[in-house]
C-alpha atoms as an extended CHARMM CRD file, in Angstrom:
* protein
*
       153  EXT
         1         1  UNK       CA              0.0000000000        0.0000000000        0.0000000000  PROA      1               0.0000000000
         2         2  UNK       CA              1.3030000000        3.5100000000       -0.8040000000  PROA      2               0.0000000000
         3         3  UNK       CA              1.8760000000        6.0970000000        1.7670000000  PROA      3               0.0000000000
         4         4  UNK       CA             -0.0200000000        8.8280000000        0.9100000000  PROA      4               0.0000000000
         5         5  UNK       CA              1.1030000000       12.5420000000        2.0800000000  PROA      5               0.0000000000
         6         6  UNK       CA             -1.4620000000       14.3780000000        3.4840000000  PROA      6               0.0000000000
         7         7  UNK       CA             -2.0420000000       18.6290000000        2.8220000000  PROA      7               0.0000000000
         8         8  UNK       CA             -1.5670000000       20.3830000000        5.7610000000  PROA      8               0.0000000000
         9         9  UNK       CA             -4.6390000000       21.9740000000        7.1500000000  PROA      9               0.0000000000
        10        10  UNK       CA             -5.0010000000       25.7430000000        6.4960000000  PROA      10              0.0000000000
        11        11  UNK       CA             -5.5260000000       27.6530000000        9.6820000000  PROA      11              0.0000000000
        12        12  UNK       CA             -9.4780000000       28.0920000000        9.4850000000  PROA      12              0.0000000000
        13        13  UNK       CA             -9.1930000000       23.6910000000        8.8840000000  PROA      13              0.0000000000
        14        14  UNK       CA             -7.3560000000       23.1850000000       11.4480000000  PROA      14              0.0000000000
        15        15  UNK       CA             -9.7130000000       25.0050000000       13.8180000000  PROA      15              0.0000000000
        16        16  UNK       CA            -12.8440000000       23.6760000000       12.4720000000  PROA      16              0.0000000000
        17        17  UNK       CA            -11.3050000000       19.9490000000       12.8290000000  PROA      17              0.0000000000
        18        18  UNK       CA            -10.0650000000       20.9710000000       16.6370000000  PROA      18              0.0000000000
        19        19  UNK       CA            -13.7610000000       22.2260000000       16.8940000000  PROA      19              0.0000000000
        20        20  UNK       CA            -15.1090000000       19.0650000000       15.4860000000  PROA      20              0.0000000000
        21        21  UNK       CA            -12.9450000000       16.6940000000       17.9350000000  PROA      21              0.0000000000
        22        22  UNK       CA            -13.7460000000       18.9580000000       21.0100000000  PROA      22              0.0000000000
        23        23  UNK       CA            -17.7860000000       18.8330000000       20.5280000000  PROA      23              0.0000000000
        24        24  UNK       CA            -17.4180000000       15.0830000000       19.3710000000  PROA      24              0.0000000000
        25        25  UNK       CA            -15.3640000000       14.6310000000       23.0180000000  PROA      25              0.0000000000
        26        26  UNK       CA            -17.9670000000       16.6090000000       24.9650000000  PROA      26              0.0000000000
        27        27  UNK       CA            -21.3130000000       15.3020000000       23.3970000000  PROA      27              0.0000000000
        28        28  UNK       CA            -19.8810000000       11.9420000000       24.2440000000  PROA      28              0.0000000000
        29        29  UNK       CA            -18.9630000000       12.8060000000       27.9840000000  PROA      29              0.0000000000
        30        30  UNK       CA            -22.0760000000       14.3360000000       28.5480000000  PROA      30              0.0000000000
        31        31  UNK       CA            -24.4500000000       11.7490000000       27.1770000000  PROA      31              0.0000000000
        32        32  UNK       CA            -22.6690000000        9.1520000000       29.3060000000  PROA      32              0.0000000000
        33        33  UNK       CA            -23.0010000000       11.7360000000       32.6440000000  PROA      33              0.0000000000
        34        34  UNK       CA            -26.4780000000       11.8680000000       31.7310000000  PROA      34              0.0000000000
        35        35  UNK       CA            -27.0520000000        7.9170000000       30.8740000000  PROA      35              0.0000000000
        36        36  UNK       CA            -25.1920000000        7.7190000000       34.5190000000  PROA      36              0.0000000000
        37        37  UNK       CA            -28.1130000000        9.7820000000       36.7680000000  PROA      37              0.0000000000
        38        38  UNK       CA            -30.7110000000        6.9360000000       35.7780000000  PROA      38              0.0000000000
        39        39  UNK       CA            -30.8980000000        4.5040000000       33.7230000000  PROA      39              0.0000000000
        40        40  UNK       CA            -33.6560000000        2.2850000000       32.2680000000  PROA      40              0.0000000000
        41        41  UNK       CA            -31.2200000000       -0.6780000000       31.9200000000  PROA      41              0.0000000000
        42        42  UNK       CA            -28.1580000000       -1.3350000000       29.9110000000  PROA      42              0.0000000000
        43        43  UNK       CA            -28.9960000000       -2.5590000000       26.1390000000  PROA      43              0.0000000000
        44        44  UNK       CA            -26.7270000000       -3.1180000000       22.9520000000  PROA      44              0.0000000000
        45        45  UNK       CA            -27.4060000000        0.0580000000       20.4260000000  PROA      45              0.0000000000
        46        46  UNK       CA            -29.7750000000       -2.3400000000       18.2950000000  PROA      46              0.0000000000
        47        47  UNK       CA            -31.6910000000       -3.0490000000       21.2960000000  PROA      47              0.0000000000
        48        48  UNK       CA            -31.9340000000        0.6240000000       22.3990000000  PROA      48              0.0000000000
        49        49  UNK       CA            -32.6730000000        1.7550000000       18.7800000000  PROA      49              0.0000000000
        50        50  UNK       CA            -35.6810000000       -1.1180000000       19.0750000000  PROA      50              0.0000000000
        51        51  UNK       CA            -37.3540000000        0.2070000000       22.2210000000  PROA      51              0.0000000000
        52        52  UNK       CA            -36.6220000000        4.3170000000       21.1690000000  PROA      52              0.0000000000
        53        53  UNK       CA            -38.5390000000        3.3870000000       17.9200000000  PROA      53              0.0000000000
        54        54  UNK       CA            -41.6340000000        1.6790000000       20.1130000000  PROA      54              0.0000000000
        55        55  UNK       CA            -41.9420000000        4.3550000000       22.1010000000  PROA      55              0.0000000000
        56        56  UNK       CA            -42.1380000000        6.3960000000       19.5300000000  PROA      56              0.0000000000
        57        57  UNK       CA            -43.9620000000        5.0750000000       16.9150000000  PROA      57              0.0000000000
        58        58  UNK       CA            -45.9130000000        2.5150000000       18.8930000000  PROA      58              0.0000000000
        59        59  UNK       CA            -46.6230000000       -1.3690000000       18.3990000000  PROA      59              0.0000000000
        60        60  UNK       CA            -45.3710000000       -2.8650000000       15.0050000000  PROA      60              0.0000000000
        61        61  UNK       CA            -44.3940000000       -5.8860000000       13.3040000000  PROA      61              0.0000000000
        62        62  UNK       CA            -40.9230000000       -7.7110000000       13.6110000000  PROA      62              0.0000000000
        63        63  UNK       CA            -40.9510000000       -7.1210000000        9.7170000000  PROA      63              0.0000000000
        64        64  UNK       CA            -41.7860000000       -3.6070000000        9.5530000000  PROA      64              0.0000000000
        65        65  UNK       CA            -39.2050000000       -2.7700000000       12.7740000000  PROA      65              0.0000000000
        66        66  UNK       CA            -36.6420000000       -4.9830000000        9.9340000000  PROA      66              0.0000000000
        67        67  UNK       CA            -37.4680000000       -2.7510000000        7.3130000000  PROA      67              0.0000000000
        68        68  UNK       CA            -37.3990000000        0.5190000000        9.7570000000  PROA      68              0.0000000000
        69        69  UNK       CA            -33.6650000000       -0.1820000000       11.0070000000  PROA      69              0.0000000000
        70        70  UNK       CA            -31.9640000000       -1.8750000000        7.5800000000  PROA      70              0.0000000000
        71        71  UNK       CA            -31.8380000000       -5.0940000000        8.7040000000  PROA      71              0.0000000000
        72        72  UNK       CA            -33.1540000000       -8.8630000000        8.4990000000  PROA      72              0.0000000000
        73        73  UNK       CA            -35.9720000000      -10.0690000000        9.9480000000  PROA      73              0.0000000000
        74        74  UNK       CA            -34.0570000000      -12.8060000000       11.5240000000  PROA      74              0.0000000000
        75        75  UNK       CA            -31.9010000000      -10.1730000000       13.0650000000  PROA      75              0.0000000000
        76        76  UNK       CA            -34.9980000000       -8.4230000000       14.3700000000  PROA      76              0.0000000000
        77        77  UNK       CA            -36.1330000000      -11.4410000000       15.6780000000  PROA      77              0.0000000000
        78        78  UNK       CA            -33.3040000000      -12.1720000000       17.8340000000  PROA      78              0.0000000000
        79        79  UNK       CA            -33.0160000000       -8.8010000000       19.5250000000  PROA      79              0.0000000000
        80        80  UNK       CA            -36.6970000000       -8.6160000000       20.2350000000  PROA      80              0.0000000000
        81        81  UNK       CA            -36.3440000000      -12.2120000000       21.7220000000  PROA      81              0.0000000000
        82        82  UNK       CA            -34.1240000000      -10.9740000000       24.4910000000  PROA      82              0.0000000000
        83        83  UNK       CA            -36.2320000000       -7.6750000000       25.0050000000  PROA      83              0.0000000000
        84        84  UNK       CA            -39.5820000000      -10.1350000000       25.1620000000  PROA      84              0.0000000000
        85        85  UNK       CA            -37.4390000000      -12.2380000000       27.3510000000  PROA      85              0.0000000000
        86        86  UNK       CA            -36.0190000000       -9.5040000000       29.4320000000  PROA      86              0.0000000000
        87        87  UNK       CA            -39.8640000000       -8.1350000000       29.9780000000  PROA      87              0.0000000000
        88        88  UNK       CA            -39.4340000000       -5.0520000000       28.1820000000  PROA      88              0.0000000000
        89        89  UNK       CA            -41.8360000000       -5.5470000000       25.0590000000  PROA      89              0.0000000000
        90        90  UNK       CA            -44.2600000000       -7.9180000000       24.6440000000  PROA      90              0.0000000000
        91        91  UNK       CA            -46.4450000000       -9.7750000000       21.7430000000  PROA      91              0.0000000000
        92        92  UNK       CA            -50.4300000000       -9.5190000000       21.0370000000  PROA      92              0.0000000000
        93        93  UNK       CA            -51.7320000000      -11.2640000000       17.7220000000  PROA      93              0.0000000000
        94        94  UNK       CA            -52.4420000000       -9.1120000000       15.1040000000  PROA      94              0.0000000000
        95        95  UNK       CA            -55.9340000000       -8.3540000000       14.5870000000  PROA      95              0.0000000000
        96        96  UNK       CA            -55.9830000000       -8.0360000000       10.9580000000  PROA      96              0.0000000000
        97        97  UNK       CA            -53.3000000000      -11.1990000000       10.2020000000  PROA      97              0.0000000000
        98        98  UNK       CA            -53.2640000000      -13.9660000000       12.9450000000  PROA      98              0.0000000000
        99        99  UNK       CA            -49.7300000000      -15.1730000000       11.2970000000  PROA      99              0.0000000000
       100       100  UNK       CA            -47.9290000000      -11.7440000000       12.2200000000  PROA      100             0.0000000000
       101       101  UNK       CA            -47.2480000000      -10.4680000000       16.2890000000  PROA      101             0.0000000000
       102       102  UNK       CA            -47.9390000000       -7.1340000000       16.7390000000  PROA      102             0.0000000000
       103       103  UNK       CA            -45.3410000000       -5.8380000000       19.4570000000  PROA      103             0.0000000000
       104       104  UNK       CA            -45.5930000000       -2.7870000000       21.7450000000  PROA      104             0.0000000000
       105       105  UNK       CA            -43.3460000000       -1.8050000000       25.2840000000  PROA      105             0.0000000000
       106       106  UNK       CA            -44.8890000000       -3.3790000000       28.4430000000  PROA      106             0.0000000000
       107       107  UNK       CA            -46.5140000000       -0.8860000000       30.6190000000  PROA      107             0.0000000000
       108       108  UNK       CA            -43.9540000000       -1.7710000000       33.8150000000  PROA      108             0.0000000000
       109       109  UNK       CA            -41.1900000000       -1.0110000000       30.8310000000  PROA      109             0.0000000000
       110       110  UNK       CA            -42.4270000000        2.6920000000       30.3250000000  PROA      110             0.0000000000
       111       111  UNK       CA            -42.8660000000        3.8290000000       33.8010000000  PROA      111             0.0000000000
       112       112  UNK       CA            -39.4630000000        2.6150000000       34.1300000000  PROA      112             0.0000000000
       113       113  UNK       CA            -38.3780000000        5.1600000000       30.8920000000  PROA      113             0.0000000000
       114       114  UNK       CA            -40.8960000000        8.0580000000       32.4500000000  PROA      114             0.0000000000
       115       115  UNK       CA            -38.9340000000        7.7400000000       35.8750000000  PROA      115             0.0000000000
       116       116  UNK       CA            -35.1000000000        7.5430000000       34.1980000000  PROA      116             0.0000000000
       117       117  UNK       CA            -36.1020000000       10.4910000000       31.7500000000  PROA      117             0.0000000000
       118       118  UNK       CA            -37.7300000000       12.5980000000       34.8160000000  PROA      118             0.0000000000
       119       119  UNK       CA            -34.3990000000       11.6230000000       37.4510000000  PROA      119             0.0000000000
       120       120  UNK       CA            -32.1420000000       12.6420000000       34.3770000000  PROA      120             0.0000000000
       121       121  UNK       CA            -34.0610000000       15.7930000000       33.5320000000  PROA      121             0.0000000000
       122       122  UNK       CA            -33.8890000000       16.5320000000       37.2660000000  PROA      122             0.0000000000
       123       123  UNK       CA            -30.3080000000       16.2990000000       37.4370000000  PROA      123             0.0000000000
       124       124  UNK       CA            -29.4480000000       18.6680000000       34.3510000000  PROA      124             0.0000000000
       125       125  UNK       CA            -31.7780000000       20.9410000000       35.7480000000  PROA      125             0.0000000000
       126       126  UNK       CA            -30.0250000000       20.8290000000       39.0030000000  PROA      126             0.0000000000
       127       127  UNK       CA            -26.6860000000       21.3500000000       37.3040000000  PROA      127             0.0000000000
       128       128  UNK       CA            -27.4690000000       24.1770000000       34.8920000000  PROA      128             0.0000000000
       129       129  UNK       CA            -28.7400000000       26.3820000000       38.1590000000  PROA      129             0.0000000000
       130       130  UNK       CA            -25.5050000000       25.0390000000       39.8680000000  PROA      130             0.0000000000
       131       131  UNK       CA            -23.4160000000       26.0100000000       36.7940000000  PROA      131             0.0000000000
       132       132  UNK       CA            -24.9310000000       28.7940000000       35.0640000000  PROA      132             0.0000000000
       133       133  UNK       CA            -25.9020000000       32.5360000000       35.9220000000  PROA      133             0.0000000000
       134       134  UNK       CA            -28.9580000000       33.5720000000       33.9690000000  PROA      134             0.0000000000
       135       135  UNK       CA            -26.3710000000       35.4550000000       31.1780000000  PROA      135             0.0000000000
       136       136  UNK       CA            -24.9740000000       32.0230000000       30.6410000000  PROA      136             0.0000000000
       137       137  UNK       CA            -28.0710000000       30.1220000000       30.7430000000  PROA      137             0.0000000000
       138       138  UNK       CA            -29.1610000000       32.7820000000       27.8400000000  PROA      138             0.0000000000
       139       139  UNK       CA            -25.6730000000       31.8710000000       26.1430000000  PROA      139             0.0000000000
       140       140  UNK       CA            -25.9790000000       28.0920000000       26.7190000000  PROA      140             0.0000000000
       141       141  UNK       CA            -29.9290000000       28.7950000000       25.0460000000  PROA      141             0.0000000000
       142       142  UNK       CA            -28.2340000000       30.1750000000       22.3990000000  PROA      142             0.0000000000
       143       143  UNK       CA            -25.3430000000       27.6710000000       21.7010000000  PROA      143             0.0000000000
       144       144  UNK       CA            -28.5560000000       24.9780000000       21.6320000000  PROA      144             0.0000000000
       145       145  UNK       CA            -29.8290000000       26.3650000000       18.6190000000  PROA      145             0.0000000000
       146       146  UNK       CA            -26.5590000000       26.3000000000       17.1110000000  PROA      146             0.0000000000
       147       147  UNK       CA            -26.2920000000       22.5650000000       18.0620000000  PROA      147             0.0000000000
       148       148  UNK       CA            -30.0210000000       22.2140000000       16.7490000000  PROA      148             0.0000000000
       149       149  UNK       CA            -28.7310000000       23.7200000000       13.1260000000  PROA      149             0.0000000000
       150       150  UNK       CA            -25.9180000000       21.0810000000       13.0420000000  PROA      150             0.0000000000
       151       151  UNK       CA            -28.4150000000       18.0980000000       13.9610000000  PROA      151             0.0000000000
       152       152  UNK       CA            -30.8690000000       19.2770000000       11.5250000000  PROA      152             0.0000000000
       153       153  UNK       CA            -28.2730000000       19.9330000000        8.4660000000  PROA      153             0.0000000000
């Protein structure tokens, strides 16, 4: 394989790419300081992306949570298993095809969300009164938008 020189970042490149690594850095220590205050249980990023996508769009199909995430039904299958095993989500027959399973979050499941998303809300809160006069919560307002911008590009 050939070694390939790199350019040297200009000036404004080389501060966007610090930029880029400090946010990237931060984001990433903050989400697991927040994950920390309460948690609803610890779950592989398929699993997670399973149960986010229940809550939000409600009860569904194996198939159509498949198609909805990119990936085989058989793969579906398996990480629903251990969420159906685990109590988190459960099964109903579908009313309008017996063959298919129409899953939704168990009710003990989303209390348990409700009261991890209310403990970690609680805590940030708590820390942006600790940490912030009201010119920097305005500031920290502000820099939110910014971050909403980036999300939403």
């Amino acid at each position: 394989m050939a070694h390939m020189d790199k350019k040297p970042l200009s000036p404004e490149q080389a501060r966007v790419s610090e930029l880029a690594a400090e946010l990237r850095i931060l984001i990433s220590s903050f989400t697991r300081k927040l994950r920390a205050q309460a948690s609803a249980g610890e779950f592989t990023p398929s699993q997670r992306s399973v149960l986010l996508r229940l809550e939000r769009d409600g009860p569904t199909t194996v198939t159509a949570l498949a198609r909805a995430e990119g990936v085989r039904s058989q793969s579906m299958g398996a990480t629903v298993a251990g969420l159906e095993a685990a109590g988190h989500i459960k099964g109903a027959p579908d009313p309008a095809d017996g063959r298919q399973t129409i899953l939704s979050l168990t009710p003990g499941f989303l209390t348990m969300i409700q009261a991890s998303r209310a403990a970690r809300e609680d805590w940030l809160l708590r820390e942006i009164h600790a940490c912030y006069n009201t010119k920097e919560q305005e500031s920290l307002a502000k820099a939110i938008e910014l971050l909403k911008r980036l999300v939403n590009h």
